[in-house]
C-alpha positions as CSV (number, residue, x, y, z in Angstrom):
1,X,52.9,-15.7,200.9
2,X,53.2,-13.2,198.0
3,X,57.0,-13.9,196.2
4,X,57.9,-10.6,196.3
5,X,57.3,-9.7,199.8
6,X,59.2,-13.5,200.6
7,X,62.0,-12.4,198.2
8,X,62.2,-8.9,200.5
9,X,61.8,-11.0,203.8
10,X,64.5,-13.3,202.8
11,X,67.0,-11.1,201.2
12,X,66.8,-8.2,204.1
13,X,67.2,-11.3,206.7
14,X,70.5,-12.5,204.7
15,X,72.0,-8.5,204.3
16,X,71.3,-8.2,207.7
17,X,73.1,-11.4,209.2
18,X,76.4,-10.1,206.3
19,X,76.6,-6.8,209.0
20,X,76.8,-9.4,211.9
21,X,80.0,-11.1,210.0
22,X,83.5,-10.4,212.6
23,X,86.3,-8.9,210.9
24,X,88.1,-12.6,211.9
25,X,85.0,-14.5,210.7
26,X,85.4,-13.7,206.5
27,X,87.9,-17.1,206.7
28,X,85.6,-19.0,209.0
29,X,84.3,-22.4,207.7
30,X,80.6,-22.9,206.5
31,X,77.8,-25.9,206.1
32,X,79.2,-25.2,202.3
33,X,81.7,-27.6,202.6
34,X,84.4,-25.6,199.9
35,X,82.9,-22.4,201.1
36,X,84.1,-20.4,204.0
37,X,81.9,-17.0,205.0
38,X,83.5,-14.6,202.3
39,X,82.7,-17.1,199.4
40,X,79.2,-17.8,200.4
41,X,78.5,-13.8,201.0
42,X,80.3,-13.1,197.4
43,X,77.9,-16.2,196.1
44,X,74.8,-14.9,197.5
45,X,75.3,-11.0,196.5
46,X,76.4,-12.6,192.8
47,X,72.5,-14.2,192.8
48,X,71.2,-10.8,193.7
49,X,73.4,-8.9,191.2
50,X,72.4,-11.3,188.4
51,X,68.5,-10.5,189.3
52,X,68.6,-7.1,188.1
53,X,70.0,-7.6,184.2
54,X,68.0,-10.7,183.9
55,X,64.5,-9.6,185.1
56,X,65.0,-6.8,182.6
57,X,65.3,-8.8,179.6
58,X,68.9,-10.0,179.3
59,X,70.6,-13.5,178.9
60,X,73.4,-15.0,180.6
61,X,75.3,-14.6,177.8
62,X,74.9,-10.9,177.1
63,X,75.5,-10.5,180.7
64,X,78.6,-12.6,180.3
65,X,82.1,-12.4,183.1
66,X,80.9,-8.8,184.2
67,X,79.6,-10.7,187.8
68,X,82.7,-12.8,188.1
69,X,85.0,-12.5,190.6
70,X,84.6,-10.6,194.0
71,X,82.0,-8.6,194.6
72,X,82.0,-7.6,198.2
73,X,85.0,-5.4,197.7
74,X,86.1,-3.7,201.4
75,X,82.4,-3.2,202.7
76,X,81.0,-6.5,202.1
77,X,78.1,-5.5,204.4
78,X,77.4,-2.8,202.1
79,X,77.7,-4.4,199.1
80,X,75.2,-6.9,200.5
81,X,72.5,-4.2,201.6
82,X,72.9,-2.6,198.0
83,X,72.6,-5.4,196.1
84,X,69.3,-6.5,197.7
85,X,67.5,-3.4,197.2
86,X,68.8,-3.5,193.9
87,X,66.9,-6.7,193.3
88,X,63.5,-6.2,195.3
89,X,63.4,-3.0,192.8
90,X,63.9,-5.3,189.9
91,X,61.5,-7.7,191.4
92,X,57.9,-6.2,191.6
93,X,56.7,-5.5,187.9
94,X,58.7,-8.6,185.8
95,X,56.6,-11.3,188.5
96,X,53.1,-9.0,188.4
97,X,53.2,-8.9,184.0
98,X,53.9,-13.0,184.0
99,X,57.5,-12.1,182.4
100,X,60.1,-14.4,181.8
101,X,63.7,-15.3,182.3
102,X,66.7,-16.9,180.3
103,X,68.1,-19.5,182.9
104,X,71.2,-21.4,182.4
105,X,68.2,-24.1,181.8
106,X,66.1,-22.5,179.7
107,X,63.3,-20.1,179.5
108,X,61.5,-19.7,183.3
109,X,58.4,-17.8,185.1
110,X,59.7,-14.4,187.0
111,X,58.0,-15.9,189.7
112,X,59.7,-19.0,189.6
113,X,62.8,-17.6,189.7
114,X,61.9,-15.2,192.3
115,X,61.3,-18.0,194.2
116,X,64.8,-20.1,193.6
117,X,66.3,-16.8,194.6
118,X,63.8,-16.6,198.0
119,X,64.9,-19.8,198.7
120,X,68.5,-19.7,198.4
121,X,68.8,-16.5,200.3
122,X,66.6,-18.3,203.5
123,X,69.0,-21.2,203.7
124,X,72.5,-19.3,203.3
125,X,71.3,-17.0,205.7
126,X,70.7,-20.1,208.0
127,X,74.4,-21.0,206.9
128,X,75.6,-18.0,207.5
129,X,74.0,-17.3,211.2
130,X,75.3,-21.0,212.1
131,X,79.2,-20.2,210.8
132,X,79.1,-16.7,212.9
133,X,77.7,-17.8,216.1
134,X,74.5,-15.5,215.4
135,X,70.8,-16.1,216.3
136,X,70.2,-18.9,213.6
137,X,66.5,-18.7,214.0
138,X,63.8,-18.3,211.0
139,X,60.7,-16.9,210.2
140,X,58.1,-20.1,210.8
141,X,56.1,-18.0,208.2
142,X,59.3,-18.0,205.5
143,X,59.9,-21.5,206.3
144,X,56.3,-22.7,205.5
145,X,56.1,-21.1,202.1
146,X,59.4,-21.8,201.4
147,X,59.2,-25.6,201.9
148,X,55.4,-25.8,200.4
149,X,57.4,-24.7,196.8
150,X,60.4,-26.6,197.7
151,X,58.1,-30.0,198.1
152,X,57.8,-30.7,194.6
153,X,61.2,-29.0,193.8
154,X,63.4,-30.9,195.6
155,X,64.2,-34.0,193.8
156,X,65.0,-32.0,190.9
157,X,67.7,-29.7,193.1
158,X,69.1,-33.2,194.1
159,X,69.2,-34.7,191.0
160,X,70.6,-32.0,189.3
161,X,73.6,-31.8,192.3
162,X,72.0,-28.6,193.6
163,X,71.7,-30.3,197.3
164,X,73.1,-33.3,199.3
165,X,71.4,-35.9,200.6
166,X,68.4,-35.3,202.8
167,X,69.1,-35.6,206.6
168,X,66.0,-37.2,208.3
169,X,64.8,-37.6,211.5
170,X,63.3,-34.2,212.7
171,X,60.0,-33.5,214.0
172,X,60.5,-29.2,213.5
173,X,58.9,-27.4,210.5
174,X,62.7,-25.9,210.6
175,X,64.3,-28.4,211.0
176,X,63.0,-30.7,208.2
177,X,63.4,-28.0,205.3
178,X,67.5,-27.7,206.7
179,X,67.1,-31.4,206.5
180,X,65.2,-31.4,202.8
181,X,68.0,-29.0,201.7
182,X,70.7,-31.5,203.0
183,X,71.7,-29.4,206.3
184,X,72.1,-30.7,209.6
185,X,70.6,-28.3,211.7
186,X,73.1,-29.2,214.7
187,X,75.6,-28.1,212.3
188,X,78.7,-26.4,214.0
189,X,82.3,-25.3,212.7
190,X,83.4,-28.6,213.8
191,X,81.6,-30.3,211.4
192,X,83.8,-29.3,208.6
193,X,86.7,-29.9,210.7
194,X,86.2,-33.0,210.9
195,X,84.7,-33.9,207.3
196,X,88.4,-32.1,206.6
197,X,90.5,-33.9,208.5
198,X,89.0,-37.4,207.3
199,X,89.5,-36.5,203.4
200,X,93.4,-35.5,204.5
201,X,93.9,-38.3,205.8
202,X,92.6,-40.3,203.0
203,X,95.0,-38.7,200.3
204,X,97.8,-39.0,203.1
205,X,98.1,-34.9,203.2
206,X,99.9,-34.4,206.6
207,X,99.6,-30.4,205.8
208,X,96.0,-30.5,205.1
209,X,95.4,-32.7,208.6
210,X,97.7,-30.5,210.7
211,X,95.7,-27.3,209.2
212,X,92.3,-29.0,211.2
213,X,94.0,-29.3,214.3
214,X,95.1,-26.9,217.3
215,X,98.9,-25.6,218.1
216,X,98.1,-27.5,221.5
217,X,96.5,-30.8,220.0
218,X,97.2,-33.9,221.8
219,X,97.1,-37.4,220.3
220,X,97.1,-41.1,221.7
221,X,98.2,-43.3,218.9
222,X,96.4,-46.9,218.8
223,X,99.7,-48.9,219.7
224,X,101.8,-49.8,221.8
225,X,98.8,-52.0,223.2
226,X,97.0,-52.0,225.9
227,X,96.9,-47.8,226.3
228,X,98.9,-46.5,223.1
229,X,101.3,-43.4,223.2
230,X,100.3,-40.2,223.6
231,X,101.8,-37.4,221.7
232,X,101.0,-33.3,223.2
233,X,101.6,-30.7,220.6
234,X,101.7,-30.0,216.7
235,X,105.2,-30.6,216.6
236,X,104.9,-33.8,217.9
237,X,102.1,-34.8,216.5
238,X,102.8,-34.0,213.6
239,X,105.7,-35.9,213.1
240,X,103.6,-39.2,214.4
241,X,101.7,-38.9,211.1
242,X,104.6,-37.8,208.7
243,X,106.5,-41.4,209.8
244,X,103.8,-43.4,209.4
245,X,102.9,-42.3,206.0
246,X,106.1,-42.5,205.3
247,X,106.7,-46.0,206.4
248,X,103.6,-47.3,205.1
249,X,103.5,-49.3,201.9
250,X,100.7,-47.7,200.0
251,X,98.8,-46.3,203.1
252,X,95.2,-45.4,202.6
253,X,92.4,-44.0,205.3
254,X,89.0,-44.6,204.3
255,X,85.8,-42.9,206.7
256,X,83.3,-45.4,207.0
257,X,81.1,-42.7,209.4
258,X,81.8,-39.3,211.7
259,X,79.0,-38.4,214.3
260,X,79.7,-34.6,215.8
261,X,77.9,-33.4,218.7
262,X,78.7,-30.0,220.1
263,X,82.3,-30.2,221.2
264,X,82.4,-34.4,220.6
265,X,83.3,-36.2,217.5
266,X,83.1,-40.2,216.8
267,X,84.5,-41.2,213.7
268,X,84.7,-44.6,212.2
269,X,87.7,-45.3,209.8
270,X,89.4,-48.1,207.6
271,X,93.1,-47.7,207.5
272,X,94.6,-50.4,204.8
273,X,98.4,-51.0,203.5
274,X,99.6,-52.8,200.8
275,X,101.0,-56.4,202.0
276,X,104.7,-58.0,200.4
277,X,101.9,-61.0,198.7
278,X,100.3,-58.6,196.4
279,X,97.5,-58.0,198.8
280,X,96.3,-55.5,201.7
281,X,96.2,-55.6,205.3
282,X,93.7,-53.4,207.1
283,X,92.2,-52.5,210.8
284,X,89.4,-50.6,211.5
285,X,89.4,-48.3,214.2
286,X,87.5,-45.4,215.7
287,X,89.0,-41.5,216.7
288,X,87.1,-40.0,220.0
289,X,87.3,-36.1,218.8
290,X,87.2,-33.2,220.9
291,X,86.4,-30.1,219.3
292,X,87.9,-26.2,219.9
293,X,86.8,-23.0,218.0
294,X,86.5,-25.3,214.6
295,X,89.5,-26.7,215.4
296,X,90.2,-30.2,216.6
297,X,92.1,-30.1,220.0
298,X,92.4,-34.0,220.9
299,X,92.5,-37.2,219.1
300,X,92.0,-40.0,220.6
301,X,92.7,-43.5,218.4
302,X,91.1,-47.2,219.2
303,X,91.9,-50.6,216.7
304,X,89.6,-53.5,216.6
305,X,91.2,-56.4,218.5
């Protein structure tokens, strides 16, 4: 497919999932785990901003803070639409003369570029659909010329901290560039809730855990054996978690894994203290999760032996 008309495919499909956002959904969580739907709208709209001054010659530096900041102002829809036409204007006659653009890397092909950008804008709209609740389906055409430049391309992106890890394991042309581009593609608000929840707890941030949870969560503590207690409500719950990092010498959570399906959660954890000797004590135990509106509703604890 001809980069310029992928660029327009890409960028009209991103501007037009931005006018699908909820007034309530701007805070809402993303697969960018430290970007909720507002900063990964203001991040994309930045990338198409930056097109314009850069296809026409200038460098990074000339352009220099003018593009920091927010850019979606109180019509981020608009703001969106704009700056993509803005862009496919820029587009056409820098990639068609060969031209060349001053990266933060270096000196690169229009086309190139226009390609990164094509990219970029196909999986943050994927991000975005999946954060909103909106039809998360893309163009098989998109896809395939998207992951035929990505193929060489992508150890590079990962090497230079550009993506995660690759998720394997997926037999859909879909599927495996989400994958390439370190997505899960059953990716759901829950996700982050719980990737949240487990790096609270590991810095011992009862705040930061009770912000992951519901006003109505309920928790079953692992002791007293053989069922545990169980605790209904934030206020309670809350104060299950302020006493025992509180009472523990040198507590410290450690996630060894966290599965999330739909609504479900498993999570494997190491939780270790220090001991009066010098060294640490430890169990490892597993939370069953259950999941409500990117929140988690119920906790549900379990110790080895």
């Amino acid at each position: 497919m001809d980069v310029v008309e992928l660029h327009r495919r890409t960028s009209e499909e991103f501007a037009r999932q931005v006018a699908a956002v909820g007034p309530a959904q701007w805070g809402d969580p993303t697969p960018c785990p430290d970007w909720d739907v507002r900063t990964l709208v203001n991040h994309v709209v930045g990338e198409e901003r930056w097109t314009v001054p850069l296809l026409a010659g200038r460098t990074i530096e000339e352009v220099g803070d003018s593009l920091d900041g927010d850019l979606l102002g109180n019509d981020p829809a608009s703001a969106a639409t704009e700056a993509a036409r803005a862009a496919q204007l820029a587009i056409t006659e820098p990639v068609l003369r060969d031209a060349t653009v001053q990266l933060s890397y270096g000196e690169e092909s229009a086309a190139e570029y226009v390609s990164q950008l094509a990219a970029d804008h196909l999986v943050h709209g994927w991000d975005l659909a999946v954060a909103i609740g909106a039809d998360a389906r893309l163009d098989p055409e998109v896809v395939a010329a998207v992951a035929s430049w990505f193929k060489d391309r992508e150890e590079l992106y990962r090497g230079g901290g550009a993506i995660g890890p690759r998720v394997e394991g997926f037999s859909s042309a879909t599927d495996s560039l989400l994958g390439a581009f370190g997505r899960d593609p059953a990716w759901t608000p829950g996700h982050t809730a719980v990737a949240l929840l487990g790096d609270a707890f590991g810095i011992g941030d009862v705040d930061a855990i009770m912000a992951q949870l519901t006003a109505d969560c309920v928790f079953e503590s692992t002791s007293p054996a053989p069922d545990g207690s169980r605790f209904v409500g934030a206020e309670a719950v809350r104060e299950q978690w302020r006493k025992l990092f509180a009472e523990t010498p040198e507590p410290l959570f450690e996630t060894e894994e966290s599965v999330v399906l739909g609504d479900r959660a498993v999570v494997r954890w190491r939780f270790s203290w220090a001991e009066a000797d010098g060294g640490r004590g430890h169990v490892r135990g597993v939370d069953v999760l259950r999941l409500r509106d990117g929140k988690i509703a119920e906790k549900l604890s379990y110790v080895k032996g």
